[in-house]
N, C-alpha and C positions, 0 to 999 in steps of 0.2 A: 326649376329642375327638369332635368329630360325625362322623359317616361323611359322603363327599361327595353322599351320594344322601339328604340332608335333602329330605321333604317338605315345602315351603313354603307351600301351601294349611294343612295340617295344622298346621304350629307358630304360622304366622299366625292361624289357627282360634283355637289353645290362649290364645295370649296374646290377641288380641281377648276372648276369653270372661271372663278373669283382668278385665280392663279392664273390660268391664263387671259384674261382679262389685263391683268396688272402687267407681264409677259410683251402682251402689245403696245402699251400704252408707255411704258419703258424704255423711252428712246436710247437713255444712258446705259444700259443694262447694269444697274444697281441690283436689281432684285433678280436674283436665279431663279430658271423655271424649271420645277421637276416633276415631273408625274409621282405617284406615291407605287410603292413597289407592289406586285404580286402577292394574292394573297398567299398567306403561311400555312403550309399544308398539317396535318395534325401529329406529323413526323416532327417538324420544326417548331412548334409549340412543343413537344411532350420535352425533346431534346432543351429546349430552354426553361421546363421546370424542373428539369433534371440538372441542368449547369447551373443554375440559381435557384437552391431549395427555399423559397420563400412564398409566400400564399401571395398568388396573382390574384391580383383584382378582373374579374370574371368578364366586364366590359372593355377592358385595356386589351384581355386575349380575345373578344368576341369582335374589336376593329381589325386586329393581326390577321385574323380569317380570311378580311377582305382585300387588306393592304397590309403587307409584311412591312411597317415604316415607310419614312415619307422625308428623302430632302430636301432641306428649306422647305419644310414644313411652316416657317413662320423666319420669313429672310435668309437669313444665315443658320436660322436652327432649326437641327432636323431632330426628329421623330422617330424614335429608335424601332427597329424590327427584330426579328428575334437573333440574325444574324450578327445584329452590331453589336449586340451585349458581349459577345467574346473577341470584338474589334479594340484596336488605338484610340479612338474617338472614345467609347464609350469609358477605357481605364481612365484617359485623363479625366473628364466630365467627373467620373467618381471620387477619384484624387484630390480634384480641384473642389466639389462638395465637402470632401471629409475638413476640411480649411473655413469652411463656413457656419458649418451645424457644432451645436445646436444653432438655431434660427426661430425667433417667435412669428405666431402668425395671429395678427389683430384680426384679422377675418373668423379663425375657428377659437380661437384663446385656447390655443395649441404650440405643441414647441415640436417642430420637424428635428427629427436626431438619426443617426444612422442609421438606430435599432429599428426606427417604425417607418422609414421612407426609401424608395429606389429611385435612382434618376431614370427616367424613360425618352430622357432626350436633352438636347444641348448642340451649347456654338462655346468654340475656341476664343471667335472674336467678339462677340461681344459681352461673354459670361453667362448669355442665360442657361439656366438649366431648369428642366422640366422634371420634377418628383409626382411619385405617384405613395401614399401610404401601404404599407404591406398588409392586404388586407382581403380576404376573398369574395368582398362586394360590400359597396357601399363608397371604396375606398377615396379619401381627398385627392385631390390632385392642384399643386402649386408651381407658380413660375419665381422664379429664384433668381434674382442677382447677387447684388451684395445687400439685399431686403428682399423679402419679398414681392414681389412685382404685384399678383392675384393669387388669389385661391378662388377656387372650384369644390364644387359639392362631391363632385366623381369626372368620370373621364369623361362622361360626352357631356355633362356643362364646360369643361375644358375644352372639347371639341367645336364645340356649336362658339364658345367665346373666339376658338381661333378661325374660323370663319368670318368671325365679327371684326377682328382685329386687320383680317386681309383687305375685309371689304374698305375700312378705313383706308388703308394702303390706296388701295384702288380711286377710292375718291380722292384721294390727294393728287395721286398721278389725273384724275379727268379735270381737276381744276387747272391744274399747267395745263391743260392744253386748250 
């Protein structure tokens, strides 16, 4: 588990780096490269607890600070900001959850359902969707297909895993070459 005093510039740093890393080593361009967006000023948080009255998980809004979201956050699936919640991407992602849940999770011997989770990110193409529990700290955080992919204790064990997951990435692409 991450301590609550995660540096956010810092692990943003780490995984930006990993992403560009993978970026060059990419001959095919499979993997999109995007910087992660602008932090969210405290305009843009209050407005998105205002549009979605649900209890934010306190570290989910403490990465928005620094990076308002993030494409291709992890391939194809981005990392939603405060601005995408009232985007196309984000309805269908919703949509396309409301289809799946309930959902057990062998990890917390939990069952993910509307009432207790928000998706905070997703892909079109290959289904994942990223849930966070409605929760004002502490909150799970899970990768969704049509199973559960992982679960996380909170956002930055999910953060620090998707770091983990790129660097895979990354070592795959340095063994082709």
């Amino acid at each position: 588990m991450m301590s609550s005093a995660i540096s956010w510039p810092v692990e943003i740093a780490r995984l930006y780096k990993v992403k560009e890393a993978i970026a060059a080593l990419d001959a095919d361009g499979i993997y999109k490269f995007s910087a992660p967006r602008l932090a969210a000023s405290d305009i843009d948080i209050q407005r998105l607890k205002t549009s979605i009255p649900v209890q934010w998980d306190k570290s989910y809004l403490g990465f928005l600070r620094f990076a308002n979201g993030w494409p291709h956050f992890l391939q194809n699936t981005y990392l939603f900001g405060t601005e995408d919640f009232a985007g196309d991407l984000y309805r269908q992602i919703a949509e396309s959850l409301r289809f799946r849940l309930p959902m057990n999770s062998e990890r917390f011997k939990f069952v993910w359902t509307e009432q207790n989770c928000l998706p905070i990110g997703g892909s079109l193409l290959d289904n994942s969707i990223f849930v966070i529990e409605r929760k004002h700290q502490g909150a799970r955080v899970a990768w969704l297909n049509t199973d559960e992919v992982d679960g996380y204790i909170g956002f930055e064990d999910f953060f620090i895993a998707m770091i983990e997951y790129n660097k895979q990435v990354q070592s795959g692409l340095n063994e082709e070459h």
